[in-house]
N, CA, C and O atoms as a printed pandas DataFrame, in Angstrom:
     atom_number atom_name residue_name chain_id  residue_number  x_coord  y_coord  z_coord
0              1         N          UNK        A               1  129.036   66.244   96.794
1              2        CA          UNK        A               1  128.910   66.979   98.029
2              3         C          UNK        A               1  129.438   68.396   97.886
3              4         O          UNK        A               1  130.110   68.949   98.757
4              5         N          UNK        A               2  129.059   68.996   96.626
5              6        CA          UNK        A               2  129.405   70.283   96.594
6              7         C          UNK        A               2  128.582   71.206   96.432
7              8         O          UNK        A               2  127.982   71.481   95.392
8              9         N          UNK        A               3  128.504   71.839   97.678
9             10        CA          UNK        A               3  127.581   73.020   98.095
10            11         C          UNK        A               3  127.867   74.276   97.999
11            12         O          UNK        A               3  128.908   74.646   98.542
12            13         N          UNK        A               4  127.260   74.995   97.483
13            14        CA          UNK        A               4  128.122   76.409   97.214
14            15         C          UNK        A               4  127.849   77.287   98.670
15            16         O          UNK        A               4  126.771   77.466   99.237
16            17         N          UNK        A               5  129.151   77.746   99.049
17            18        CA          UNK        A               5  128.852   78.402  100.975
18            19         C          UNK        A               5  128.408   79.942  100.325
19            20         O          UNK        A               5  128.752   80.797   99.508
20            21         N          UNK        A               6  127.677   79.698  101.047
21            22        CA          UNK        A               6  127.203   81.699  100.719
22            23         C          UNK        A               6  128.016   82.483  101.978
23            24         O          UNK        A               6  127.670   81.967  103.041
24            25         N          UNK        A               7  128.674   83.219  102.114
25            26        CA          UNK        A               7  129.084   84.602  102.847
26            27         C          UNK        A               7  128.167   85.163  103.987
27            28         O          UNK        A               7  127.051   85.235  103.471
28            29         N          UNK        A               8  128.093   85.584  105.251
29            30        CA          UNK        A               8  127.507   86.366  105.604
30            31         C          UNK        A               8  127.230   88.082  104.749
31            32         O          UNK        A               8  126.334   88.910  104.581
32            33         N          UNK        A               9  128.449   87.886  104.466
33            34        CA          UNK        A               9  128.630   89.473  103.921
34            35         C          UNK        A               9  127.836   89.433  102.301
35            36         O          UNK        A               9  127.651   90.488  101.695
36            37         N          UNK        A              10  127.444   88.194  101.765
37            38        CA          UNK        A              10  126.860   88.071  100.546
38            39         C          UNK        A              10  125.443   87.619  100.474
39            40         O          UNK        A              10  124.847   87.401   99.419
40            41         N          UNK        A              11  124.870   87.474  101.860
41            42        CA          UNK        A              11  123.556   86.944  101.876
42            43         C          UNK        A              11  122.452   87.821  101.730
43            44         O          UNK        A              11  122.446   88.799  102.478
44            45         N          UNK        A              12  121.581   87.694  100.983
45            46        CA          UNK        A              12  120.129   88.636  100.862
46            47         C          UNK        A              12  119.950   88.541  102.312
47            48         O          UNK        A              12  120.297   87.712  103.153
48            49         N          UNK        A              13  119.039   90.086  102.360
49            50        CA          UNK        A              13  118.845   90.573  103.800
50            51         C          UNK        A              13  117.278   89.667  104.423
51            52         O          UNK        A              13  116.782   89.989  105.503
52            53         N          UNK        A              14  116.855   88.889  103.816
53            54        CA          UNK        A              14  115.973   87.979  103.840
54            55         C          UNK        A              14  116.322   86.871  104.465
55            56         O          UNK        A              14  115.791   86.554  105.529
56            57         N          UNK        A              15  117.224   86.169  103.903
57            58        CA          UNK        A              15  118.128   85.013  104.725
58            59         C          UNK        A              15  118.698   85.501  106.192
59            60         O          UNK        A              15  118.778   84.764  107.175
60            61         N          UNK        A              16  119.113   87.017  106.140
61            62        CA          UNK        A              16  119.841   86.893  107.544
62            63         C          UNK        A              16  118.514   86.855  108.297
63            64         O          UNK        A              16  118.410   85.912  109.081
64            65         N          UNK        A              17  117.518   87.661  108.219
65            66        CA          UNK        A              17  116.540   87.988  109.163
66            67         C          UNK        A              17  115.939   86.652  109.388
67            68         O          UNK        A              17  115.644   86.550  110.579
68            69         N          UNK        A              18  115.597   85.429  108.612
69            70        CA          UNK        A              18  115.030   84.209  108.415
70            71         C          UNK        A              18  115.669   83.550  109.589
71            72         O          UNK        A              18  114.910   83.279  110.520
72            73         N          UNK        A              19  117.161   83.186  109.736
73            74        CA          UNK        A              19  118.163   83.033  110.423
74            75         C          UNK        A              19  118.089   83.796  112.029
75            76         O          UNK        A              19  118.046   83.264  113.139
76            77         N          UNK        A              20  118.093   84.814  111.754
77            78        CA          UNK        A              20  117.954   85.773  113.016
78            79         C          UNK        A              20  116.981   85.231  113.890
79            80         O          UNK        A              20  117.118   84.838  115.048
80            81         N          UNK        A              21  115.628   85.278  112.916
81            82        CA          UNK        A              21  114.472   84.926  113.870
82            83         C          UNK        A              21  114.401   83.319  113.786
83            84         O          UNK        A              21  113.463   83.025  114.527
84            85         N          UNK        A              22  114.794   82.454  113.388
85            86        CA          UNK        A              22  114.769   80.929  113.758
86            87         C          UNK        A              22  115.896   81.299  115.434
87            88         O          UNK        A              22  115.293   81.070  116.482
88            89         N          UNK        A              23  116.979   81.680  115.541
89            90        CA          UNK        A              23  117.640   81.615  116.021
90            91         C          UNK        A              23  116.932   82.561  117.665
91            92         O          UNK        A              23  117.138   82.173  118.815
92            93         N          UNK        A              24  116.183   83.711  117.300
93            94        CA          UNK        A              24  115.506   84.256  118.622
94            95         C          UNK        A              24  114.712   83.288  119.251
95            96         O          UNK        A              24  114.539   82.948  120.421
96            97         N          UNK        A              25  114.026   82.735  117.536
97            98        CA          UNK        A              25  112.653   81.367  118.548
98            99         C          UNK        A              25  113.791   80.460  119.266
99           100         O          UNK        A              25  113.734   80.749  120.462
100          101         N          UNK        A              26  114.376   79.895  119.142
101          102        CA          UNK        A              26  115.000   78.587  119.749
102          103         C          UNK        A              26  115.416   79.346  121.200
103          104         O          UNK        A              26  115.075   78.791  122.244
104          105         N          UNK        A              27  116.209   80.715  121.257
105          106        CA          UNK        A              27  116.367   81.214  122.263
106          107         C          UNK        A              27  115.897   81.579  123.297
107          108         O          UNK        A              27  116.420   81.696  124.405
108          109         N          UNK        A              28  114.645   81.815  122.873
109          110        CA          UNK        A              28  113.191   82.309  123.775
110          111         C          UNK        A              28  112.778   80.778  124.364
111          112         O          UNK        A              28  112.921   80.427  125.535
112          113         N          UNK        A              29  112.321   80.086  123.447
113          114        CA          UNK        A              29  111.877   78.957  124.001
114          115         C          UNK        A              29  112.443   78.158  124.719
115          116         O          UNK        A              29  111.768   77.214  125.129
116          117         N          UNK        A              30  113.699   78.246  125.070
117          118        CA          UNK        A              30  114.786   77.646  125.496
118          119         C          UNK        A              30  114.508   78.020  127.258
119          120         O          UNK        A              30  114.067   77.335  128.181
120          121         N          UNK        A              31  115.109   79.735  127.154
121          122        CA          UNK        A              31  114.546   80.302  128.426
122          123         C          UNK        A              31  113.334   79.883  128.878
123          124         O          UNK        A              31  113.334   79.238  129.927
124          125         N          UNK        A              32  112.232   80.114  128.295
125          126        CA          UNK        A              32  110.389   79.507  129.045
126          127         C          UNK        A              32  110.879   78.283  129.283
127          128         O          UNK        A              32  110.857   77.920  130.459
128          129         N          UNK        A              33  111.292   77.591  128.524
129          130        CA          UNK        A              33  111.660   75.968  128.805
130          131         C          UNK        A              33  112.474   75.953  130.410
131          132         O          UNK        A              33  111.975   75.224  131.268
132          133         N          UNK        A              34  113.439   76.591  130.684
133          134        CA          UNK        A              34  114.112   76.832  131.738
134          135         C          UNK        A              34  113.178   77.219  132.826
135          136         O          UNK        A              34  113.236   76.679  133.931
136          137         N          UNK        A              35  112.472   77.979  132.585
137          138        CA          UNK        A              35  111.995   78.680  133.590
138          139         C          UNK        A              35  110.075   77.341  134.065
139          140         O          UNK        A              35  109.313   77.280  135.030
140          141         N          UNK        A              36  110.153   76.736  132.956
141          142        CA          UNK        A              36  108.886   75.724  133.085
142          143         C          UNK        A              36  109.878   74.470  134.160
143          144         O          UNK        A              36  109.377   73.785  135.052
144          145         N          UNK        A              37  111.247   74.459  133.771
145          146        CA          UNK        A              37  112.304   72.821  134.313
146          147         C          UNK        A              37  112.359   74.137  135.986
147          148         O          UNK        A              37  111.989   73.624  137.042
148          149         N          UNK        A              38  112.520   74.685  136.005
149          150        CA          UNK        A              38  112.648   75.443  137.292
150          151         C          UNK        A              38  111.072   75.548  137.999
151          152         O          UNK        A              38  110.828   75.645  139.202
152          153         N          UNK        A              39  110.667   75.527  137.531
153          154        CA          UNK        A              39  108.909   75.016  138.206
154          155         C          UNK        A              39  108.836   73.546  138.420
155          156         O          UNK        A              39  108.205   73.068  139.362
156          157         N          UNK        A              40  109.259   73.075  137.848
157          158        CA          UNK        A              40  109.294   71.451  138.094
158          159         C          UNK        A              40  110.327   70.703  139.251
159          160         O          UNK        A              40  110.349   69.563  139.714
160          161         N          UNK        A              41  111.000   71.679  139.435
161          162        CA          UNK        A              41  112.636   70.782  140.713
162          163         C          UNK        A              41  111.564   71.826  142.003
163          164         O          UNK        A              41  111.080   71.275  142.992
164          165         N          UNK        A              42  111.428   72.880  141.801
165          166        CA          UNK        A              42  110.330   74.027  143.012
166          167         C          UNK        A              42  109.467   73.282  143.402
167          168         O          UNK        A              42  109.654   72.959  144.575
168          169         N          UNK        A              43  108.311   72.716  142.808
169          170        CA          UNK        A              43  107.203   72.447  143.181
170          171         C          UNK        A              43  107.067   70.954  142.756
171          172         O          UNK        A              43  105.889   70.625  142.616
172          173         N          UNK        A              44  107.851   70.099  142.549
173          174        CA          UNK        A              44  107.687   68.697  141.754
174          175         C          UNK        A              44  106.610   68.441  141.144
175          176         O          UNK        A              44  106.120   67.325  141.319
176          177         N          UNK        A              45  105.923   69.424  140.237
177          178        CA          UNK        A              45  105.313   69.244  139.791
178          179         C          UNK        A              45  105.772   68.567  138.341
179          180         O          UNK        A              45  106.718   69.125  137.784
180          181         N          UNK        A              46  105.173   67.392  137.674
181          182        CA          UNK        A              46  105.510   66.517  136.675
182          183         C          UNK        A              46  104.869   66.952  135.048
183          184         O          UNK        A              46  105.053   66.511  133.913
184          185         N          UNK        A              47  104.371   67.609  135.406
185          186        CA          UNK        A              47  103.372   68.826  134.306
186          187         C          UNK        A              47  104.441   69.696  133.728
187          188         O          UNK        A              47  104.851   69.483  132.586
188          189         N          UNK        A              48  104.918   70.683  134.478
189          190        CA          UNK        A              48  106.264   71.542  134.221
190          191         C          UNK        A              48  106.876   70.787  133.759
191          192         O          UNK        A              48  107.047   71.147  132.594
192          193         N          UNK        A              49  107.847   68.985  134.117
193          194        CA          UNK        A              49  108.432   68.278  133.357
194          195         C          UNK        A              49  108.495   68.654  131.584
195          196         O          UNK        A              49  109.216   69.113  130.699
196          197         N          UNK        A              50  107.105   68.051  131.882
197          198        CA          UNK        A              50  106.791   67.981  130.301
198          199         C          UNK        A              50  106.352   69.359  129.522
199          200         O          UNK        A              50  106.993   69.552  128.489
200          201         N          UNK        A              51  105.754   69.957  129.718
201          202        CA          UNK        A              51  105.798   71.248  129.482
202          203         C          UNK        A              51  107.051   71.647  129.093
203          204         O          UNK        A              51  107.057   72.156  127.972
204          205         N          UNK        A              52  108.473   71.565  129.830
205          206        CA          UNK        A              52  109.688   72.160  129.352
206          207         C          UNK        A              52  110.287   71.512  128.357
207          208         O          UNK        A              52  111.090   72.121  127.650
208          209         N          UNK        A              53  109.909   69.745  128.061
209          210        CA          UNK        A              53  110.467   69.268  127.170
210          211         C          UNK        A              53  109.749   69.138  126.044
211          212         O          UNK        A              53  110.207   68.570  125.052
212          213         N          UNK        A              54  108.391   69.725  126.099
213          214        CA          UNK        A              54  107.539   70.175  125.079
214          215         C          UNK        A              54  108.112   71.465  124.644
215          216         O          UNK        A              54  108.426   71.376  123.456
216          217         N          UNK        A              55  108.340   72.481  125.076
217          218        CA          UNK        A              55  108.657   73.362  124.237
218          219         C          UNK        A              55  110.402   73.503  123.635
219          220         O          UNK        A              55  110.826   74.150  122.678
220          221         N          UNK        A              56  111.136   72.632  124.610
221          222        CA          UNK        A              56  112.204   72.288  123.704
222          223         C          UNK        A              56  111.891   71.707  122.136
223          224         O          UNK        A              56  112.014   72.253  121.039
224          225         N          UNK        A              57  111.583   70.799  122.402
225          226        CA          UNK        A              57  111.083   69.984  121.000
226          227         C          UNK        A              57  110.432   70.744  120.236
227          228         O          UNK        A              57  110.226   70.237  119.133
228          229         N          UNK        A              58  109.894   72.082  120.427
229          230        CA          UNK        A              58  109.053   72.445  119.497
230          231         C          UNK        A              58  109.958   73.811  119.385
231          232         O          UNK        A              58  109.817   74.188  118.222
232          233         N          UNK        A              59  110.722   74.609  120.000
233          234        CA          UNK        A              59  111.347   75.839  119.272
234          235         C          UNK        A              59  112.846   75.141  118.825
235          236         O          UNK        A              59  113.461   75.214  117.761
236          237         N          UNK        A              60  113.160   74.437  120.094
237          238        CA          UNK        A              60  115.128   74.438  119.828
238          239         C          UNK        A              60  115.494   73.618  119.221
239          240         O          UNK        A              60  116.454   73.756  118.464
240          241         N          UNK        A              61  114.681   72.229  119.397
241          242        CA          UNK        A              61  115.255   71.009  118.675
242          243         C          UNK        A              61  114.842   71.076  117.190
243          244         O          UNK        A              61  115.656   70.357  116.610
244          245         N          UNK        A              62  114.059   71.539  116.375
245          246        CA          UNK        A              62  113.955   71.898  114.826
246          247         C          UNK        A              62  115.016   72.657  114.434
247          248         O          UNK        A              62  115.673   72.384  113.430
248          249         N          UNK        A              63  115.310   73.893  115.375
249          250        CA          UNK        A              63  116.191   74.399  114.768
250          251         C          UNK        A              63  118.078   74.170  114.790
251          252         O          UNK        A              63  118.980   74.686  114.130
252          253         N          UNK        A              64  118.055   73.265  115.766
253          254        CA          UNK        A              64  119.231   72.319  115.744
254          255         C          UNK        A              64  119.123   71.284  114.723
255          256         O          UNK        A              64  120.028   71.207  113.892
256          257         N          UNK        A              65  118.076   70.426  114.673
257          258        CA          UNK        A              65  118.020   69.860  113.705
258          259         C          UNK        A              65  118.638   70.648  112.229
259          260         O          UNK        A              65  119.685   70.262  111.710
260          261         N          UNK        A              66  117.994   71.547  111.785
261          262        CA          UNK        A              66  118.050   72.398  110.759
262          263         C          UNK        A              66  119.741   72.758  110.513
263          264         O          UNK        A              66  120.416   72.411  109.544
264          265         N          UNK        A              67  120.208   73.599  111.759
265          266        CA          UNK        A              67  121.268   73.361  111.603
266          267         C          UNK        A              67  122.160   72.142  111.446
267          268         O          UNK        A              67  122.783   72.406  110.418
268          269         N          UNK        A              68  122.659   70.730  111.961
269          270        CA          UNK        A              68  122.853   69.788  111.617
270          271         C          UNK        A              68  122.786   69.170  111.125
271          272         O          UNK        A              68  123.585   68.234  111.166
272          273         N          UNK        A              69  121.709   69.232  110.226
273          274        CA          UNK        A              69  121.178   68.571  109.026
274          275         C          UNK        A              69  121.817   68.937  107.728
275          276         O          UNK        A              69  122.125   68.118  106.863
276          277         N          UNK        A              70  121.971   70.057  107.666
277          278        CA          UNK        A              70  122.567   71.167  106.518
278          279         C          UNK        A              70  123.721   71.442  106.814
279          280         O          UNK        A              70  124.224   72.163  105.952
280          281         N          UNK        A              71  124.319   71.232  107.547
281          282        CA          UNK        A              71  126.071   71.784  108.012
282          283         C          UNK        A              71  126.791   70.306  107.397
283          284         O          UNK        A              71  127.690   70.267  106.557
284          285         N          UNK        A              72  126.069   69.008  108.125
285          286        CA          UNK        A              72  126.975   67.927  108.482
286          287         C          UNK        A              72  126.143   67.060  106.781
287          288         O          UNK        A              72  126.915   66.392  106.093
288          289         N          UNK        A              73  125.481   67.116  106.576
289          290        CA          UNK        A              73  124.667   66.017  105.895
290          291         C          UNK        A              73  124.399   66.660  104.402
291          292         O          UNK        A              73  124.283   67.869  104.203
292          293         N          UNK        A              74  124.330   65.768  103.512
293          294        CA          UNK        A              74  123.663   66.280  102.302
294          295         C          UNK        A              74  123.052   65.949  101.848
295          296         O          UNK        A              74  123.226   65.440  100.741
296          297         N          UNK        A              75  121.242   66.103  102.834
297          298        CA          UNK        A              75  120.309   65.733  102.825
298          299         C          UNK        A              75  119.515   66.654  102.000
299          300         O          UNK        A              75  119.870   67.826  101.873
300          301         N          UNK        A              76  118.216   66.085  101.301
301          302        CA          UNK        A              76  117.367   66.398  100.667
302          303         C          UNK        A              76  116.065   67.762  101.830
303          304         O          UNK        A              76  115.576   67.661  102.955
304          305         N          UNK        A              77  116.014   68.586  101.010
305          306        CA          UNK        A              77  116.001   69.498  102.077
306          307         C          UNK        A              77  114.318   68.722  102.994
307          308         O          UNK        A              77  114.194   68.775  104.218
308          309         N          UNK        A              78  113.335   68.135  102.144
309          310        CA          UNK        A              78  112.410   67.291  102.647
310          311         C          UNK        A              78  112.144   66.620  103.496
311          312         O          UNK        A              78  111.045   66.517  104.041
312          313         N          UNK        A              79  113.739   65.708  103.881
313          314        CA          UNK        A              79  114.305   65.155  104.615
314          315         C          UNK        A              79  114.537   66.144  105.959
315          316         O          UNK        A              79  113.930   66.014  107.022
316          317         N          UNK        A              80  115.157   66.762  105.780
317          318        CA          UNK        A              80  114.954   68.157  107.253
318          319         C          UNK        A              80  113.762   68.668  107.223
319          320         O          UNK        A              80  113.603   68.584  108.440
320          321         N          UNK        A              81  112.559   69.236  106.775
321          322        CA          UNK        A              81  111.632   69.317  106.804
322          323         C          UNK        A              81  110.749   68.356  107.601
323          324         O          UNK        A              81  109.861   68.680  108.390
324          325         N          UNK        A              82  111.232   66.822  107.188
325          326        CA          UNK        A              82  110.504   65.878  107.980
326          327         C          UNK        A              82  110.857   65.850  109.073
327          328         O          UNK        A              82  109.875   65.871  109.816
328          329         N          UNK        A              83  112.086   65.799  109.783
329          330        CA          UNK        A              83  112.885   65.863  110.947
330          331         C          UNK        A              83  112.221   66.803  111.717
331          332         O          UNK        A              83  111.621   66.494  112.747
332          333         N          UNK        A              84  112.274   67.687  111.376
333          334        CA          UNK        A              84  111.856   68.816  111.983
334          335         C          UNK        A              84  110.355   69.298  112.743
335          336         O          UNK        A              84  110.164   69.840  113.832
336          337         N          UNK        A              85  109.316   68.813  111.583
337          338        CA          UNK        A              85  108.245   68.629  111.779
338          339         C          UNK        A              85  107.343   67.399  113.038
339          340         O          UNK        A              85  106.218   67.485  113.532
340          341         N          UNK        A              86  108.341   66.422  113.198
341          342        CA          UNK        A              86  108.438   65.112  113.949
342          343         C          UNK        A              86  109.137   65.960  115.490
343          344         O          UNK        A              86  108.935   65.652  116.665
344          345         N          UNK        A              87  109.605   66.581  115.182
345          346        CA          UNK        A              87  110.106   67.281  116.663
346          347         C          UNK        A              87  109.384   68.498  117.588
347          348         O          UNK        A              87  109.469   68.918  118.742
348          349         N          UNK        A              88  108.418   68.882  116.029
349          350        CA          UNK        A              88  107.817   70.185  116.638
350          351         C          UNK        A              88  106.220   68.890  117.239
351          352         O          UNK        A              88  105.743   68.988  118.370
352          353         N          UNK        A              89  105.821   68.087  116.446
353          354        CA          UNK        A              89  104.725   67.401  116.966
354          355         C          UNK        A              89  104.696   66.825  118.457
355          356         O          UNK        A              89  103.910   67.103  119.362
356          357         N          UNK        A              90  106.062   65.710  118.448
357          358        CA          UNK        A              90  106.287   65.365  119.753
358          359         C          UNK        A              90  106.266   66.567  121.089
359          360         O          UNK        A              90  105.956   66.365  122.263
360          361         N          UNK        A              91  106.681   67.760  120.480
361          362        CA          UNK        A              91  106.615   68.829  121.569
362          363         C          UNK        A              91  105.323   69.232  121.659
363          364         O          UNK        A              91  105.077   69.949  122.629
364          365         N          UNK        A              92  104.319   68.944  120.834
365          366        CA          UNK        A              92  103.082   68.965  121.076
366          367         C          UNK        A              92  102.334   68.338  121.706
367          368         O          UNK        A              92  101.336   68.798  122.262
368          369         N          UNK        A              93  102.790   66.888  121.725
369          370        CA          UNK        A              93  101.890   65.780  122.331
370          371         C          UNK        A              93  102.291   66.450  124.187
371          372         O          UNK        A              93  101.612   66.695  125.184
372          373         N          UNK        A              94  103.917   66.524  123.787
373          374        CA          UNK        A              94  104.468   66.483  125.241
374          375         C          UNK        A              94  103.497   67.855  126.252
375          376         O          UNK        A              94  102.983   67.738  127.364
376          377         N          UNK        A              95  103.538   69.039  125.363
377          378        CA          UNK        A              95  102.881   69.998  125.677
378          379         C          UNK        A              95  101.438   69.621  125.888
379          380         O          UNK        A              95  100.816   69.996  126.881
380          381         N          UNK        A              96  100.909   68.863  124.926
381          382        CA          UNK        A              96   99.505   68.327  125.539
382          383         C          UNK        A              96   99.551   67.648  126.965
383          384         O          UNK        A              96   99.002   68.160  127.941
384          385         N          UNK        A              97  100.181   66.569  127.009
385          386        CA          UNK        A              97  100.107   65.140  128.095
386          387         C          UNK        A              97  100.654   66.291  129.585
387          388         O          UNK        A              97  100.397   66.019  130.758
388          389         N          UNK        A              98  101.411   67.523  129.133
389          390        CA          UNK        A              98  101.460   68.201  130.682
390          391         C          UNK        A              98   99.803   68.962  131.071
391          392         O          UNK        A              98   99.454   69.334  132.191
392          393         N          UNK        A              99   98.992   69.038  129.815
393          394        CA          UNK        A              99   97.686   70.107  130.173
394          395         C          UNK        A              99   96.776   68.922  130.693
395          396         O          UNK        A              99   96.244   69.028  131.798
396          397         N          UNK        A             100   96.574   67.698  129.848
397          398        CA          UNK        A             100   95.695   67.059  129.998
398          399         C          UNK        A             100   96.086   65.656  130.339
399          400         O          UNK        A             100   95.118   64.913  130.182
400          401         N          UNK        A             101   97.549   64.795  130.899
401          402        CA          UNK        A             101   97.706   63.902  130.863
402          403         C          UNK        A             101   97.094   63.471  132.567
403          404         O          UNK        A             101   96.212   64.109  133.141
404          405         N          UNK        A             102   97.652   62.523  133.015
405          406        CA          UNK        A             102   97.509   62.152  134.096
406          407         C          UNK        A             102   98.344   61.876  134.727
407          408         O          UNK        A             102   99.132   61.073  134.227
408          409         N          UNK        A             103   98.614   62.345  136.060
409          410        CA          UNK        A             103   99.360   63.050  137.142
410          411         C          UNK        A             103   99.636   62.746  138.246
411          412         O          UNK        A             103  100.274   63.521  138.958
């Protein structure tokens, strides 16, 4: 379990920006997500429901995953890859079943 920690102050300027922007997506999507769960308590509409927990699953929860996966675990990076990918889909279905499910 020995991982070599890289530095902020030692990281290629590639990694921070990689980082940066995983970290804007989860942020952004987070807000729309908020603002889709705030359409849903307004108008009870059950569409917005899912819609907000569709786009959780698909910006914030990969990149929590990502983080937790790699902080706490010393998993095969494939292994987060799969995780990840399984979270962005479900936010797809979920994002589908609010456009086209039944209501």
């Amino acid at each position: 379990m020995s991982q070599d920690v890289v530095r902020i102050d030692e990281a290629p300027l590639f990694e921070l920006l990689t980082v940066a922007s995983l970290f804007l997506v989860a942020l952004m999507g987070t807000l729309i997500a908020y603002q889709a769960y705030r359409g849903y308590r307004r108008n009870d509409a059950l569409s917005m429901l899912y819609l907000a927990a569709g786009l959780l699953l698909l910006t914030l929860c990969p990149f929590l995953i990502n983080l937790t996966v790699t902080t706490m675990f010393s998993l095969d990076q494939v292994v987060t890859v799969f995780f990840e990918n399984v979270s962005r889909l479900l936010g797809l279905v979920a994002i589908m079943y609010s456009l086209y499910g039944q209501h």
